[in-house]
C-alpha positions as CSV (number, residue, x, y, z in Angstrom):
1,X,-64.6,209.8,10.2
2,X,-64.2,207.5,13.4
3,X,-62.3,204.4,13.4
4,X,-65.8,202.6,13.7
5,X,-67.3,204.2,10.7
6,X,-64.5,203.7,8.4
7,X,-64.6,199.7,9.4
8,X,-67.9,199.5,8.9
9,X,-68.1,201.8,5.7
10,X,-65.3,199.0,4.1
11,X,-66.9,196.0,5.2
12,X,-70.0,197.4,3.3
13,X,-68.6,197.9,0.4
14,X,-66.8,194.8,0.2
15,X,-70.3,193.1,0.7
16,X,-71.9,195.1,-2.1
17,X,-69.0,194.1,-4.1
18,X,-69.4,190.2,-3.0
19,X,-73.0,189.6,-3.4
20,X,-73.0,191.2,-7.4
21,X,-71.2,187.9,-8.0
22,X,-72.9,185.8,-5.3
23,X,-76.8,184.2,-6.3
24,X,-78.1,181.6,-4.0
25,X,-80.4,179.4,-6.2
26,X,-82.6,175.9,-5.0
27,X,-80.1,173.9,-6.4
28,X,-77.3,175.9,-4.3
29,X,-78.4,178.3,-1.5
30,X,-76.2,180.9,-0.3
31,X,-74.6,180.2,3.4
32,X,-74.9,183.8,4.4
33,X,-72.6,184.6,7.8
34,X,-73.0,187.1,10.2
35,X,-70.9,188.3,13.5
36,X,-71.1,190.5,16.1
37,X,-68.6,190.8,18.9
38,X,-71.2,188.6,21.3
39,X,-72.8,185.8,18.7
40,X,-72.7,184.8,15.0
41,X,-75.2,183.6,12.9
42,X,-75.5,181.5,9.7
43,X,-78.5,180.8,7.1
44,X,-79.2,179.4,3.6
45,X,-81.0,181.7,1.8
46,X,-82.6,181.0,-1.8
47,X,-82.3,184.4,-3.8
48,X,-84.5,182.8,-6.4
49,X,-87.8,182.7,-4.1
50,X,-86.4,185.0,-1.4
51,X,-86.9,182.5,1.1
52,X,-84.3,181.5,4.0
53,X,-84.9,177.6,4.0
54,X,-82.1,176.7,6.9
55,X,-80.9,179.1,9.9
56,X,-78.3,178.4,12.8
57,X,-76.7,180.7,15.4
58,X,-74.9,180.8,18.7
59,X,-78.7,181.6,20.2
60,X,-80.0,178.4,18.3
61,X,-80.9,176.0,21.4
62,X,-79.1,173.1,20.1
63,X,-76.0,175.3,19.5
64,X,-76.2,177.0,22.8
65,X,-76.4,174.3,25.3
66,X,-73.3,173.8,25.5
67,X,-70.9,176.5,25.0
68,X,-69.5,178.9,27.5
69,X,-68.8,181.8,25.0
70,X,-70.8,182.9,22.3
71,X,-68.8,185.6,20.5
72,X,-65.5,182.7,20.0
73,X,-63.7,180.3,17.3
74,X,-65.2,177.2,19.4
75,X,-68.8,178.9,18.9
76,X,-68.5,179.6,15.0
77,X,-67.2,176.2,14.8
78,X,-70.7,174.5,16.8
79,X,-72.9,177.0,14.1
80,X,-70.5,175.8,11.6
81,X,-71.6,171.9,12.2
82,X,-74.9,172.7,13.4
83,X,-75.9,174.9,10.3
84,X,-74.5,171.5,7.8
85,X,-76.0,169.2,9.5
86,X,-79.8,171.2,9.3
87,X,-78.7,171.4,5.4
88,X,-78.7,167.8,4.9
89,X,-81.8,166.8,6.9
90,X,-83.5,169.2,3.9
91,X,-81.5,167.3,1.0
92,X,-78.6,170.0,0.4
93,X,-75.3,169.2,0.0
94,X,-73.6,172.1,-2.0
95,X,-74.1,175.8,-1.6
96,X,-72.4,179.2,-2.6
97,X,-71.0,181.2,0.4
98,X,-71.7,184.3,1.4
99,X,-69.1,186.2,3.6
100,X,-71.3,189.1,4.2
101,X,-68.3,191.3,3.5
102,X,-66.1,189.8,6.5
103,X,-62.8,189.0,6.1
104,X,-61.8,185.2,5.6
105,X,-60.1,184.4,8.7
106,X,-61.0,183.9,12.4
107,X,-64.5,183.0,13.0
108,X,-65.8,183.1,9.2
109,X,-63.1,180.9,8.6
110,X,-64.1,178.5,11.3
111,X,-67.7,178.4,10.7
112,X,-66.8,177.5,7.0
113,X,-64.2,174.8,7.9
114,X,-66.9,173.1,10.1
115,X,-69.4,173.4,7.6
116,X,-67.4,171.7,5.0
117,X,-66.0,169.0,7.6
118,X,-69.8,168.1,8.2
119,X,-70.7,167.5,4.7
120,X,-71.6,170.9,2.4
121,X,-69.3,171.5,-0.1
122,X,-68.3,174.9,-1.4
């Protein structure tokens, strides 16, 4: 088994392992995070309905503008601000987070701190 696979092949079980515990309801949607090594990407999804009701990434145009790098802390932090502050236009101020099976440090850890600094609490 490659490097690769093996990464992948944890990070996957340590998102099956997160989401048993993890329900997103319309009360408190799940901030779901996703990376890749060029851009990440944030939502709030309600498990309830199925329904993604708020979605911000590094490709979002408001988000985009400005940044020189995509795949950085500095970017995670913009979705990180940009995904709170599309939350409370729609009334939401507390949601469940979602690592995706990620580790907690680096760019998850930025997009989090943002969002919290910008008004969602989790």
């Amino acid at each position: 088994m490659t490097v690769l696979n093996k990464k992948s092949s944890a990070r996957l079980k340590r998102k099956i392992r997160v989401r048993k515990k993890v329900r997103g309801t319309t009360e408190r949607p799940r901030l779901n995070v996703f990376k890749s090594a060029r851009h990440i990407y944030a939502q709030l999804i309600d498990d309830s309905k199925g329904a993604t009701l708020v979605a911000a990434s590094t490709l979002t145009e408001g988000v985009a503008g400005d940044l020189t790098a995509t795949g950085n802390i500095e970017a995670a932090r913009k979705v990180g601000a940009a995904i709170a502050k599309f939350a409370l236009q729609k009334d939401i101020t507390s949601v469940v987070f979602d690592r995706n099976g990620f580790l907690y440090h680096g760019r998850i850890k930025a997009l989090a701190d943002a969002a919290r600094e910008n008004g969602l609490s989790f």
